[in-house]
N, C-alpha and C positions, 0 to 999 in steps of 0.2 A: 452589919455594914458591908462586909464582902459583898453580901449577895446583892445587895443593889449595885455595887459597882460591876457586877459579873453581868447583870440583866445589862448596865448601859454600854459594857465591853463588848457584848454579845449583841451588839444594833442589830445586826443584819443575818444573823446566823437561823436560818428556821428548822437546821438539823440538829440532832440531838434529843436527848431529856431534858428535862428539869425537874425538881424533884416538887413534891407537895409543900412543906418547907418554903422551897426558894419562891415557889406561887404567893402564898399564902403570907410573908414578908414584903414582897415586893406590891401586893396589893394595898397592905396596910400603909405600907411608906408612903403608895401614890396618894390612897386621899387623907393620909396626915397633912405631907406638904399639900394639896391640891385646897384641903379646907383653910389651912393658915393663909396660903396666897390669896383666897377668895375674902377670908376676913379682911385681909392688909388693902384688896383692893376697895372693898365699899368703904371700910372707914378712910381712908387714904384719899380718896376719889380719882384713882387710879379705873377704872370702868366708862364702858359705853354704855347708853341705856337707849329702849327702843321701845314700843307697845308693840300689843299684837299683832297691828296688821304689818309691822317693821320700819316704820316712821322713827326716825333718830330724833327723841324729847329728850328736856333738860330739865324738867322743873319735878315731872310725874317720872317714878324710879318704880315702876312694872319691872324689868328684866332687866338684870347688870350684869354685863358681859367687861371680866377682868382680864386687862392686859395682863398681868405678870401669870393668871392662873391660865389662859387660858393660852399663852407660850410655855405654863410647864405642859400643859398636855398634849400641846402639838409637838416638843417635844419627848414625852415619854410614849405616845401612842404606837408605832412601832415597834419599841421595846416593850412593850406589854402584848402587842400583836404578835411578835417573833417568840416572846417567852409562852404566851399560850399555846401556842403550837406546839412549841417545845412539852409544855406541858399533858398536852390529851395525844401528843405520842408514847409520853412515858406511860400514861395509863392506859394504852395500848388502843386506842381511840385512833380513829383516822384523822389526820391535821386538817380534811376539809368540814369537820365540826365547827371548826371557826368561825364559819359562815351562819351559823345560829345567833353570833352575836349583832348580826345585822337587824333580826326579826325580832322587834322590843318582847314579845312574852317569851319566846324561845330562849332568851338571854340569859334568864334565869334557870333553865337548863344547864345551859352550858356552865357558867356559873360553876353550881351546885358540880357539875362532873370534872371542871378542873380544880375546886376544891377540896373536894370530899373523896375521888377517884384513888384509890387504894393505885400505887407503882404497882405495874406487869413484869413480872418474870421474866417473860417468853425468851425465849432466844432469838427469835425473829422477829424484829419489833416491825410494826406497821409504819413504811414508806408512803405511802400514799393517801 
């Protein structure tokens, strides 16, 4: 439980480590709550719903977009943005890795190297 309060303490901080650990927790936590908020919303009828081509329907439930989930992830998105960095610094990654999370198959790169990424030693950790 620290560590999640450390990830929302640390909003804005993109210097530092983080350790594999504090990743690897704060991930789980987000789509623990992120899935219960998405349950609460469709049974609830807390959601928007829309089709494909983005027409707001009522009747046909194509895509449910949840108010309460989709305010927890606007607000955890930052602190998982800030914590990744923090993250593929400690593994001695350059923090503009980050930028992988943009490109949907590269995602899974990144991923894979802020969870699995053995912590760096070095004494000179990567700035840039």
């Amino acid at each position: 439980m620290r560590t999640i309060i450390d990830v929302y303490k640390n909003y804005f901080n993109f210097n530092g480590k983080s350790t594999r650990m504090d990743y690897n927790i704060f991930m789980i936590f987000s789509l623990i709550v992120w899935t219960l908020l998405f349950m609460f919303d469709t049974t609830s009828g807390f959601f928007i719903t829309y089709d494909m081509a983005g027409n707001f329907i009522v009747e046909d439930m194509t895509i449910r977009y949840g108010y309460t989930s989709i305010a927890f992830l606007i607000i955890s998105l930052i602190p998982w943005i800030s914590l990744s960095v923090r993250r593929l610094r400690d593994a001695g990654l350059s923090p503009y890795w980050i930028l992988l999370f943009l490109i949907p198959v590269a995602q899974l790169v990144a991923y894979i190297m802020c969870i699995f990424a053995p912590s760096n030693k070095r004494r000179n950790p990567v700035t840039a």
